[in-house]
C-alpha positions as CSV (number, residue, x, y, z in Angstrom):
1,X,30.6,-27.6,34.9
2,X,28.1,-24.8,34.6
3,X,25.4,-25.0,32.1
4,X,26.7,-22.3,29.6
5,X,30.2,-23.9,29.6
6,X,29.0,-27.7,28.9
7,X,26.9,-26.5,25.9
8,X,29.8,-24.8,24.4
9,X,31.5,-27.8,25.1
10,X,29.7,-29.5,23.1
11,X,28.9,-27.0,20.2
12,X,32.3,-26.7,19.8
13,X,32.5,-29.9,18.7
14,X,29.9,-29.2,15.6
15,X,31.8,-28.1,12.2
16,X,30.4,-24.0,10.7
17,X,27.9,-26.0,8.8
18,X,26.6,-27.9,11.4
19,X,26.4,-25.0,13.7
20,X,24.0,-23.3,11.2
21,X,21.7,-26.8,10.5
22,X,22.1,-26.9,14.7
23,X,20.7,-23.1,15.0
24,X,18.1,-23.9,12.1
25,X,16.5,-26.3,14.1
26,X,16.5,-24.4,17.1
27,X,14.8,-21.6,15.3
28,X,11.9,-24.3,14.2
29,X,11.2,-24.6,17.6
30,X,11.4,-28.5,19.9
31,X,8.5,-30.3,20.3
32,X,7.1,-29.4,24.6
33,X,8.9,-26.0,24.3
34,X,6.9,-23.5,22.3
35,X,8.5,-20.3,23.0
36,X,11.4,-19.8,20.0
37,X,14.0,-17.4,20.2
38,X,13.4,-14.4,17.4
39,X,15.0,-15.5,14.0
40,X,16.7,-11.8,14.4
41,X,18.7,-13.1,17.9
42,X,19.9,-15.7,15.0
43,X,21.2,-14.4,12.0
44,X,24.5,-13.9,12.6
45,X,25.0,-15.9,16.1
46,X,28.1,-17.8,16.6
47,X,28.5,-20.7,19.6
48,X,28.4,-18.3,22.1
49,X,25.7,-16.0,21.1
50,X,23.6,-19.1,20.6
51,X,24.1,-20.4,24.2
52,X,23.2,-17.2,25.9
53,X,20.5,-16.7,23.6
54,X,19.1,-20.4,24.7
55,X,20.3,-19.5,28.4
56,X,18.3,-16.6,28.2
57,X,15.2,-18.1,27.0
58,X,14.9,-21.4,28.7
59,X,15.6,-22.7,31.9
60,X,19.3,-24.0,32.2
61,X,17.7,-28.1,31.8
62,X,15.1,-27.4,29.3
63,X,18.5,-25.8,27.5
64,X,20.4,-29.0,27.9
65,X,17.2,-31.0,26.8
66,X,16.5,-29.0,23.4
67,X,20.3,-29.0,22.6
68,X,20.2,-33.1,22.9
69,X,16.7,-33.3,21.1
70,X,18.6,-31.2,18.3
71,X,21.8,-33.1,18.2
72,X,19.7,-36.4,18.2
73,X,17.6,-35.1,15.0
74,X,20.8,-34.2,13.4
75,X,22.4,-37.5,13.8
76,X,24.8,-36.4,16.0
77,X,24.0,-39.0,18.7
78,X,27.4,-39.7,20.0
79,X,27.6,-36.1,20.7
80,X,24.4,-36.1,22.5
81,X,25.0,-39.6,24.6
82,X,28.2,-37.2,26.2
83,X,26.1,-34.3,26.8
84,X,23.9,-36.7,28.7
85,X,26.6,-38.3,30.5
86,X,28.2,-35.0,31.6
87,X,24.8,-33.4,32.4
88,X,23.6,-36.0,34.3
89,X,25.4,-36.2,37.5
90,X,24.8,-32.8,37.9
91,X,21.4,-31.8,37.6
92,X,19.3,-28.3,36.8
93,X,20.2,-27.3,40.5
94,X,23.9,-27.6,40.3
95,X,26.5,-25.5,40.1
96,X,24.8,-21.8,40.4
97,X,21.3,-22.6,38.2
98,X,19.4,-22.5,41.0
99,X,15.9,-22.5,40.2
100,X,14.2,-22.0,43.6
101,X,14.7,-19.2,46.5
102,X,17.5,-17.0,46.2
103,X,20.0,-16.1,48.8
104,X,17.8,-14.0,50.6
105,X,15.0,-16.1,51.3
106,X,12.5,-14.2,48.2
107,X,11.1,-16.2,45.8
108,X,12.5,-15.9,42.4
109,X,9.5,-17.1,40.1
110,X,10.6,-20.1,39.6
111,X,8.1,-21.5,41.4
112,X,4.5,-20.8,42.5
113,X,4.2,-19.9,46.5
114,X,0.6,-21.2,47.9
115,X,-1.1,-17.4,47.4
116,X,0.2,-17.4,43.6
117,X,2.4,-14.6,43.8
118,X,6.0,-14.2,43.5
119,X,7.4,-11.2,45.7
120,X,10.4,-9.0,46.3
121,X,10.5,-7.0,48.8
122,X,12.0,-3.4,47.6
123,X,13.3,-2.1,50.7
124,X,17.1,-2.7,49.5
125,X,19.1,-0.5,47.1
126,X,19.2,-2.3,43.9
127,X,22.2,-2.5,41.8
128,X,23.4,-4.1,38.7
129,X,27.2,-5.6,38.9
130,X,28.1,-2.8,40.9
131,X,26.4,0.0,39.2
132,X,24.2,1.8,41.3
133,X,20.5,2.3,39.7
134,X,18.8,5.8,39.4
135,X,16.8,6.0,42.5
136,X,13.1,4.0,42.0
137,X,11.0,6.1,39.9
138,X,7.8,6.4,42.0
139,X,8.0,9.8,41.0
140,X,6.1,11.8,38.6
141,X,8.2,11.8,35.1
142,X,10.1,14.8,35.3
143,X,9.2,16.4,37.9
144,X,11.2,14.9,40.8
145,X,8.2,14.4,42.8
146,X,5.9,11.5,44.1
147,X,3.2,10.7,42.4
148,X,-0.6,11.1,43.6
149,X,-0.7,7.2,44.4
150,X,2.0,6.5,46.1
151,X,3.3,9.6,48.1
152,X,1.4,7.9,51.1
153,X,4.4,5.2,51.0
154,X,8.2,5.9,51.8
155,X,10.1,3.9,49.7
156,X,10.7,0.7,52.4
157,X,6.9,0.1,52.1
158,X,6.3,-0.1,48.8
159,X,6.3,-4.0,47.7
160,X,6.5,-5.2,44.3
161,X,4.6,-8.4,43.3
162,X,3.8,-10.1,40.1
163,X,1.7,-13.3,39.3
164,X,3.2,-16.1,37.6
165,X,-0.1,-17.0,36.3
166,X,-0.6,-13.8,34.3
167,X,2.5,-13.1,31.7
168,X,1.6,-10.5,29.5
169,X,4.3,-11.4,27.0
170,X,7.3,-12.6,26.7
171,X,10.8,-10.6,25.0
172,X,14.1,-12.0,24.0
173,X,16.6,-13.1,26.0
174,X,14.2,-15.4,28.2
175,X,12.6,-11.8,29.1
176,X,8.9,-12.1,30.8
177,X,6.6,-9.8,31.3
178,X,3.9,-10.4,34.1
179,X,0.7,-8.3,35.4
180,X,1.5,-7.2,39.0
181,X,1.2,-4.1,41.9
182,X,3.4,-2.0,43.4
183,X,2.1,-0.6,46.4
184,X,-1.5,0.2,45.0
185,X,-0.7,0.4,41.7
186,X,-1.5,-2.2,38.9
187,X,1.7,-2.3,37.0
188,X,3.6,-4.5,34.1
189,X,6.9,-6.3,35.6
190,X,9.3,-7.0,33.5
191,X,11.8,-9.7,34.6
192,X,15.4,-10.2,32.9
193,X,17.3,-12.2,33.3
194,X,20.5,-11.9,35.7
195,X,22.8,-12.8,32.3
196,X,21.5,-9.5,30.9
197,X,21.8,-6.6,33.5
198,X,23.7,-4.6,31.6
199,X,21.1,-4.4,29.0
200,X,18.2,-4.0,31.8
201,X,20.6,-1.5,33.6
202,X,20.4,0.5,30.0
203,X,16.8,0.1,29.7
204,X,16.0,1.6,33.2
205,X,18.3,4.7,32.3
206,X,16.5,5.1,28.9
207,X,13.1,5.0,30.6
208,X,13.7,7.6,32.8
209,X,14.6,9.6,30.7
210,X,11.7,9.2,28.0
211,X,8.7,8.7,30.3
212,X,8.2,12.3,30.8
213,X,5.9,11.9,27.3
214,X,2.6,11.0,27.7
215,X,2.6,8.6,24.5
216,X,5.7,6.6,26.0
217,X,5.4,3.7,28.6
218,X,5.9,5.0,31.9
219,X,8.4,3.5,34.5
220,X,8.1,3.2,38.3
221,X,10.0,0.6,39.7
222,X,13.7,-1.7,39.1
223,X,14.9,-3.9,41.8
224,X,16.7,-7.6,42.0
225,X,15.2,-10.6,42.7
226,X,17.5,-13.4,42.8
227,X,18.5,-14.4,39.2
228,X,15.9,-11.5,37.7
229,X,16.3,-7.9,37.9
230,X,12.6,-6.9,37.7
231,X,11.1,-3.6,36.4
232,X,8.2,-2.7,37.2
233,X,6.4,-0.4,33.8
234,X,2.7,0.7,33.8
235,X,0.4,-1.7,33.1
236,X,-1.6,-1.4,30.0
237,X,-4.8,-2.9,28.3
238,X,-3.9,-4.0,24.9
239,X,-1.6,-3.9,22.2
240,X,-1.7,-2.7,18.3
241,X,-2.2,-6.1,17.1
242,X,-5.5,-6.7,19.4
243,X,-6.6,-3.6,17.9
244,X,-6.1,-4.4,14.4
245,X,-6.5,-8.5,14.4
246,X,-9.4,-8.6,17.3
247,X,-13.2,-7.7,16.0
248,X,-14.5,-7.7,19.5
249,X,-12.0,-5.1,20.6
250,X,-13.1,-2.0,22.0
251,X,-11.5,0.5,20.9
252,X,-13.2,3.7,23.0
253,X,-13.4,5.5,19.7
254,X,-9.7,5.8,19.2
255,X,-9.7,5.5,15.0
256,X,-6.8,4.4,13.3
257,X,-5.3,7.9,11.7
258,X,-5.4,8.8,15.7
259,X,-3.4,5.7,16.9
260,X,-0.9,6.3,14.3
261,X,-0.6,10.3,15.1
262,X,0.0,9.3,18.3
263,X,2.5,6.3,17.8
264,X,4.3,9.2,16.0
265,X,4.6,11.8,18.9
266,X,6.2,9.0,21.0
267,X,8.6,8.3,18.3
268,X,9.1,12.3,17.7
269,X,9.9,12.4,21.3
270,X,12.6,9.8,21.7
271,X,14.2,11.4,18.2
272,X,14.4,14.7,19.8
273,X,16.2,12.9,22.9
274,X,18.4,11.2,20.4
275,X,17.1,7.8,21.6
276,X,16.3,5.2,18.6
277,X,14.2,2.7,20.0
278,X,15.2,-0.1,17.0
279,X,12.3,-2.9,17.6
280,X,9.0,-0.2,16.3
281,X,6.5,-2.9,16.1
282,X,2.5,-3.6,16.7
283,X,3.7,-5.7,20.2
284,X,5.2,-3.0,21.4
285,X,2.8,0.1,20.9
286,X,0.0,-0.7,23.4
287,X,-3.1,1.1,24.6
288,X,-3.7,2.7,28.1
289,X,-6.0,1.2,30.5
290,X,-9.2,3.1,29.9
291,X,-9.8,6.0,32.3
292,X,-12.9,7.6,33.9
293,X,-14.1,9.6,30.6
294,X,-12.8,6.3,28.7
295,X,-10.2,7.8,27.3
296,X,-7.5,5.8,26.2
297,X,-3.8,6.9,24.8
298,X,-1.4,5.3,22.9
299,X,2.1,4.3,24.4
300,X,5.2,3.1,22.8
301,X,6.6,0.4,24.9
302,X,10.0,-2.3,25.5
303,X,13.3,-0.1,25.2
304,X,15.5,-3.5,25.3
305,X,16.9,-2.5,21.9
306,X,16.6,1.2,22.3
307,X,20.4,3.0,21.8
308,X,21.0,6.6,22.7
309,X,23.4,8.0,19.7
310,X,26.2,9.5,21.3
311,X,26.8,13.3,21.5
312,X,27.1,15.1,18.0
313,X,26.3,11.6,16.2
314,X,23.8,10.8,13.8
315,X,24.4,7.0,13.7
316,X,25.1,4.2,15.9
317,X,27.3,1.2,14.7
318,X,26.5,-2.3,14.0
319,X,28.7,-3.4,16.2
320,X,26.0,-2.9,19.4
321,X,23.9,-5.7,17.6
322,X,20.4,-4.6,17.9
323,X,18.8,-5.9,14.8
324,X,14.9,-5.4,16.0
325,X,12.5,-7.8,14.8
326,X,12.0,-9.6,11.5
327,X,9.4,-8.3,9.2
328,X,9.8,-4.9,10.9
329,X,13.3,-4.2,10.6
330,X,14.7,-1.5,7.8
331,X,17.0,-2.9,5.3
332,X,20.1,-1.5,6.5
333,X,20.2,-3.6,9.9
334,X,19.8,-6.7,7.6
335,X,23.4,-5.6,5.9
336,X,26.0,-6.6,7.3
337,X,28.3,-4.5,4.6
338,X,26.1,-1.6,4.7
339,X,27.8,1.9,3.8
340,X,26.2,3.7,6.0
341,X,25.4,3.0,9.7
342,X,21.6,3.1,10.6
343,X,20.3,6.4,11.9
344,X,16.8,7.2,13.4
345,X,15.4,6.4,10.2
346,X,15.1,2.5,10.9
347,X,12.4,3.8,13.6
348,X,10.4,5.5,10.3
349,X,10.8,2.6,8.1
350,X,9.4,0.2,10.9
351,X,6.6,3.0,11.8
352,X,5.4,2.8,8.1
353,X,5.1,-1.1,8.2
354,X,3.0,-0.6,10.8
355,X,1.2,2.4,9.1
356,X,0.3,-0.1,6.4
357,X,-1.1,-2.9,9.1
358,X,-3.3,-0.8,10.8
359,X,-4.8,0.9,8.0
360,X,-5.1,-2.5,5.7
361,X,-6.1,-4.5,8.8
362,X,-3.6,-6.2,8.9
363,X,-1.6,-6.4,6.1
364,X,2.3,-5.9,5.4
365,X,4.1,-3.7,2.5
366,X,6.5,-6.7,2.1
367,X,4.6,-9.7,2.2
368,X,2.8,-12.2,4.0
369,X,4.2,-12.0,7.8
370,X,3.2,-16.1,8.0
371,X,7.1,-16.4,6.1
372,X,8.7,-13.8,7.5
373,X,12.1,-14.9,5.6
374,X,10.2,-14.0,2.8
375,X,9.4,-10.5,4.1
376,X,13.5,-10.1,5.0
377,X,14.2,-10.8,1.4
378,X,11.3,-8.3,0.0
379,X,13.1,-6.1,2.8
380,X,16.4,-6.2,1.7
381,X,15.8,-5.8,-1.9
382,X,13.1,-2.7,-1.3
383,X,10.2,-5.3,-3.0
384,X,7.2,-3.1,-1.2
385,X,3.5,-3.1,-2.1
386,X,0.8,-1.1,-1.1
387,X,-2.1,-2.0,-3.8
388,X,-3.9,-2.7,0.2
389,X,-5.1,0.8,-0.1
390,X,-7.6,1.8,-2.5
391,X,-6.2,4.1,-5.1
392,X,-10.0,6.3,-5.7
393,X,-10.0,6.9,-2.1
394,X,-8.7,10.4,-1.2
395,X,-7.6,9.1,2.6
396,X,-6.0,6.4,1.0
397,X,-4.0,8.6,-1.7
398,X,-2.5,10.4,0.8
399,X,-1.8,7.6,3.3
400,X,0.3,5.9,0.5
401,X,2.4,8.8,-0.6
402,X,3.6,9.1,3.0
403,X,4.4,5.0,3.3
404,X,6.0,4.9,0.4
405,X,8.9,7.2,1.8
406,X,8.7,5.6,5.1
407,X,9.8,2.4,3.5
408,X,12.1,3.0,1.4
409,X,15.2,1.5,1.5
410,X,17.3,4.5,0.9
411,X,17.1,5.6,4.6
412,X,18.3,9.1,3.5
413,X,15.2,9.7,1.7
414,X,12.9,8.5,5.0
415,X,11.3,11.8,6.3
416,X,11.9,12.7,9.9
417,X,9.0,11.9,12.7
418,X,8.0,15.3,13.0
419,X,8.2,15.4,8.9
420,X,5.3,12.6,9.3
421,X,3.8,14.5,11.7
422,X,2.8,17.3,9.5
423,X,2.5,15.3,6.1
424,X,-1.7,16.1,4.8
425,X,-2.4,12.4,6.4
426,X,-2.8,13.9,9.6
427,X,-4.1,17.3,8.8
428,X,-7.7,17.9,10.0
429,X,-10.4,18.6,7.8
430,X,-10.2,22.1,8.8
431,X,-6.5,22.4,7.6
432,X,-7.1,20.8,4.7
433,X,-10.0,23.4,3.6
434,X,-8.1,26.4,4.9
435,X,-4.8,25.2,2.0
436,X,-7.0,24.6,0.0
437,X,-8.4,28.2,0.0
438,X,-5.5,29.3,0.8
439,X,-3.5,28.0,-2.2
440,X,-6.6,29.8,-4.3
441,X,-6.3,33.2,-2.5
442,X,-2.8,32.9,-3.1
443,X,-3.1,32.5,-6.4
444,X,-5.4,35.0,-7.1
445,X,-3.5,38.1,-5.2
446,X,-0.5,37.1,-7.5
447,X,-2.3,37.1,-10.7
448,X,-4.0,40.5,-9.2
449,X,-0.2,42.0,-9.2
450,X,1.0,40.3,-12.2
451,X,3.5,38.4,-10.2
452,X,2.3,35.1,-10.7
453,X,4.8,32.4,-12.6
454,X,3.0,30.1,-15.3
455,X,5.1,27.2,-13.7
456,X,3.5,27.5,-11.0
457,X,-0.1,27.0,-12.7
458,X,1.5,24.3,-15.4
459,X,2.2,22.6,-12.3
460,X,-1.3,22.4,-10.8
461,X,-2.9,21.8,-14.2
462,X,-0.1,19.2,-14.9
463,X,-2.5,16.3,-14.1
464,X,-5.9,17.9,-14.4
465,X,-7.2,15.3,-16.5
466,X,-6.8,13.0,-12.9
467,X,-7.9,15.3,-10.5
468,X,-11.3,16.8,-11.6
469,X,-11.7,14.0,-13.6
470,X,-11.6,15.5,-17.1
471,X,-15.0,18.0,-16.1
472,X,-15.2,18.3,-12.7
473,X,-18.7,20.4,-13.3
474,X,-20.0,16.3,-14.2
475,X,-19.0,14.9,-11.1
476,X,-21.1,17.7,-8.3
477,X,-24.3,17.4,-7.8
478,X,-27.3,19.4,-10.4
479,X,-28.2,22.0,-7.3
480,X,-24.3,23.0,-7.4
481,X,-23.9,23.1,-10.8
482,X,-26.9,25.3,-11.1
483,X,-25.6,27.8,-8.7
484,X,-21.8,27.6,-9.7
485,X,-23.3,28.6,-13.6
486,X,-24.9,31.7,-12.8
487,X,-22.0,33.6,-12.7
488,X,-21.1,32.9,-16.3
489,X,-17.7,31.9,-17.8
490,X,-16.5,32.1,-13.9
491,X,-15.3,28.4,-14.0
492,X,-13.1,26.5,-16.6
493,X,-14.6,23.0,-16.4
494,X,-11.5,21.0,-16.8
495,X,-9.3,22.9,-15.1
496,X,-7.7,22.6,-11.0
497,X,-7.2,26.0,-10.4
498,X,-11.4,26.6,-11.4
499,X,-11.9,24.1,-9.0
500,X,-10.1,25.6,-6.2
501,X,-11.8,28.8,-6.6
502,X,-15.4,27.4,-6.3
503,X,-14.3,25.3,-3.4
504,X,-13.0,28.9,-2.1
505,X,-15.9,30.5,-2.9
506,X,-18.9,28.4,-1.5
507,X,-16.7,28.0,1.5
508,X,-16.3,31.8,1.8
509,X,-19.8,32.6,1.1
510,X,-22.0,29.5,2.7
511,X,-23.9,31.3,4.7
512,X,-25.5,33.2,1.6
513,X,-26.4,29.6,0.2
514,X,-28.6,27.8,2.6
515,X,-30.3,25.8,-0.1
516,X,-27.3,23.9,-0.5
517,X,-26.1,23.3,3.3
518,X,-28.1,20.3,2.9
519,X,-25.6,18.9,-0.1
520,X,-22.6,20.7,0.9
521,X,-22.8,19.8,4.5
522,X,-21.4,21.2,7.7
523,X,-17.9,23.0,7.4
524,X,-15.6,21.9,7.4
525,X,-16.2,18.3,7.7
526,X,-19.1,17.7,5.9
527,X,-18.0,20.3,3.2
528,X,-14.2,18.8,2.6
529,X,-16.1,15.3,2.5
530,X,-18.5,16.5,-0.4
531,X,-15.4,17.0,-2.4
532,X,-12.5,14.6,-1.8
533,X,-14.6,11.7,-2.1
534,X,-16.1,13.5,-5.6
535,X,-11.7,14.5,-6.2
536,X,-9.6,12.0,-4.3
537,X,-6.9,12.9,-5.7
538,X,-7.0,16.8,-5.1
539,X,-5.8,17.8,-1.9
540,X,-2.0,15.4,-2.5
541,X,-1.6,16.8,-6.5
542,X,-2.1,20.3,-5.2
543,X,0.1,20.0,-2.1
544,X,2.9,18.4,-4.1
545,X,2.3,21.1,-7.3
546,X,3.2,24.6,-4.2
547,X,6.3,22.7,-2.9
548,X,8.3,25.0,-4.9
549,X,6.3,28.1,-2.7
550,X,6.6,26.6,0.5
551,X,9.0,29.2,1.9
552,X,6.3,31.9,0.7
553,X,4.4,33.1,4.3
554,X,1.2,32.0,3.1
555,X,2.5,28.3,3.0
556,X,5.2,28.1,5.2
557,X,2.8,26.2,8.3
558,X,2.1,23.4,5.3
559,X,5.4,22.5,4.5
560,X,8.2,21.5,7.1
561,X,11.8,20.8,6.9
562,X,11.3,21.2,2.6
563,X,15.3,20.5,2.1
564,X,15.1,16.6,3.7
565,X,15.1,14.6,0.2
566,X,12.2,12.5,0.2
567,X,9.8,16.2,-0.7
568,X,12.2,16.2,-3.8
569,X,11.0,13.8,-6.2
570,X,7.3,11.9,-6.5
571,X,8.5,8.5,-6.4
572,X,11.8,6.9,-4.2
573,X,13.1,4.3,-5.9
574,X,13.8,1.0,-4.6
């Protein structure tokens, strides 16, 4: 009897209850087998899904020996003595579990050969149960032709080798991701396990078809190699949580607002393909290997869980199982009775977790990640926090009206990637001067032709009090002030729109004032500094008071996609 079948064998044999105390240990981890399978894989397994999630993660013995470690701590011993009996006679090399060469004579990793390398030879087509693969991708993405390092190979010669001394990570399912070449080339090889090549067929389909983006993961390589099917992915130096959790990191310059912009236009990209990727996490966004100028870019990486909605759908169904990783999962993958079926929008709500952990350092919206059941629960119930950012910091203002829609349960109410994409976080200094200006310009052509709706000015002054801080002529420096006075009853003192204009004005005339380049600084950068740190709160109160003008022409490059819910209201509800 194979492996799989004895264990169900003997599962079958433990009551519901017992099944979940079984698979509650399991989760805990055994004592001399450190790697645990994902809570998520968990949730809702029955007998089978637990066996091929512990066939998939441990060698078919060290299976058999957790399951009797398990049975024995729940007093089940009787149970375990027969699994020990029926186990014994045949070994971890019987009946198909194999753990040494395959067929062909390769090496499967299982075992280390003397130079330290495992290696398949890729001069074989490669399929999966009969399915031919796309051809091997040692092509440039999208463009059909070699690449610059390998067109010197034909395909026969290019050989695939990974080290089983260097595993870069591991995955679920008993997935393991080694540091390896093909041909030339450094590369990441990603080896699944036979049980799954349906899943790895998928994920080789959705890489080809996404790594035509320069902030995905690119792929080169898939081919079998005995009980694996490996696929070779570029290699890469780091991932978001070295960046975040590791002082000593380097991070070439690359500051956080960037990673995230980035992280962003990789997500935008598989949304436009209509590809959710479903497991958004810091593990899997990773940073390229430095190159010559030391530039390094952002990739999103691991398209196990990745679906591609089908044609004219929104949605995919809860029936294909994905439920990504705990603690960065959106609420409605944790609901089993959900209304609605998930939609792109679990990809935002995981994107703004990590929003939060790289600008906090570390730190989650829905708890402490150390009890990460504790995070579900927050999850499921909408319980988020963001007090991590600094409410008198203007970066920070902004930063948390965009998370706060991100994570939101109500998944209808998430904004689209590309909606992120333009939100004020990410708008340069530049930008953010020119609205500003442009708001005031606006403003004043209207009042010029007597077209100008007092809504429109009871919205900005709705929360002056805030914004300049009840006299903003208090809060600039005396050499300002001085200058901004001699044009007499110019500027109401407590009022947003004065404000505007004299940020208009010395930016429109700062050439003409050299004696205050010094405090103003450069423009944009130093200028825009000067007054968001002195008005945090400025540039999100007057960007949320001209949503109602957003189609105007003027303000039409500010505002995208104005109709999606979450620009309705100020605050989503939980």
């Amino acid at each position: 009897m194979a492996v799989p079948e004895l264990l169900l064998a003997t599962l079958n044999d433990l009551g519901k209850a017992e099944l979940k105390t079984f698979i509650w240990y399991l989760h805990q981890g055994v004592e001399g087998f450190p790697q645990c399978i994902p809570v998520s894989q968990l949730e809702y397994a029955d007998r089978e899904d637990t066996i091929s999630k512990m066939v998939g993660t441990y060698q078919p013995e060290d299976a058999v020996k957790i399951t009797l470690e398990i049975l024995r701590k729940m007093n089940q011993n009787q149970l375990a003595d027969t699994l020990n009996n029926k186990y014994g006679p045949v070994g971890a090399l019987g009946d198909g579990f194999n753990m040494g060469a395959s067929s062909s004579g390769r090496s499967t990793g299982h075992f280390q050969p003397e130079d330290g390398f495992s290696i398949a030879s890729s001069s074989e087509s490669t399929s999966l149960e009969g399915h031919a693969l796309p051809p091997a991708s040692n092509t440039s993405p999208g463009t059909g032709r070699q690449s610059a390092e390998l067109d010197t190979k034909s395909n026969k010669d290019v050989m695939l080798t990974y080290d089983i001394n260097q595993i870069l990570g591991h995955g679920a399912d008993g997935t393991i991701v080694y540091k390896g070449t093909l041909g030339d080339r450094s590369v990441a090889v990603k080896r699944i396990l036979v049980n799954f090549l349906k899943l790895a067929e998928r994920e080789v389909q959705l890489l080809l078809e996404v790594d035509s983006h320069v902030n995905v993961v690119r792929y080169f390589w898939t081919e079998k190699d005995g009980q694996h099917q490996n696929i070779a992915i570029e290699l890469c130096a780091a991932s978001l949580k070295e960046y975040v959790k590791d002082n000593n990191f380097n991070r070439h310059g690359l500051q956080p607002v960037e990673v995230l912009k980035q992280t962003m236009r990789g997500l935008a990209h598989l949304h436009s393909l209509k590809i959710v990727h479903r497991d958004v996490k810091p593990n899997n966004i990773l940073f390229s290997i430095p190159d010559h100028h030391g530039q390094v870019i952002v990739k999103i990486t691991d398209f196990g869980m990745a679906k591609k909605l089908e044609m004219g759908r929104q949605s995919y169904s809860m029936s294909s199982g994905a439920m990504g990783t705990v603690g960065w999962n959106a609420p409605e993958v944790l609901k089993k009775d959900s209304k609605n079926n998930p939609t792109s929008a679990v990809d935002i709500f995981s994107a703004g977790c990590v929003f939060y952990y790289v600008l906090t350092g570390g730190e989650h919206p829905f708890g402490d990640m150390e009890d990460e059941f504790d995070v579900a629960i927050n999850i499921r119930q909408g319980q988020f926090s963001l007090v991590g950012l600094q409410g008198d910091k203007h970066e920070d203002i902004v930063a948390e009206h965009l998370i706060k829609y991100m994570v939101t349960k109500e998944q209808q109410r998430r904004p689209s990637a590309e909606t992120v994409l333009n939100h004020p976080f990410f708008w340069s200094l530049e930008q953010q001067l020119k609205f500003l200006k442009d708001v005031s310009d606006w403003i004043d052509a209207q009042s010029k032709l007597k077209r100008l709706d007092d809504s429109i000015i009871n919205q900005l002054e709705s929360e002056a009090e805030k914004v300049v801080k009840g006299n903003w002529m208090e809060h600039i420096t005396k050499d300002l002030q001085e200058n901004l006075k001699k044009r007499k009853g110019a500027y109401k003192e407590v009022s947003v729109v004065s404000l505007l204009r004299a940020i208009r004005n010395k930016s429109n005339h700062y050439d003409e004032i050299p004696d205050l380049h010094e405090t103003l600084g450069s423009i944009p950068e130093g200028f825009m500094l000067y007054f968001t740190s002195r008005f945090p709160h400025l540039l999100l109160h007057t960007y949320l008071a001209m949503r109602t003008c957003a189609e105007e022409l003027t303000f039409q490059k500010y505002y995208s996609k104005l109709r999606e819910a979450w620009m309705v209201y100020d605050t989503p509800t939980a």
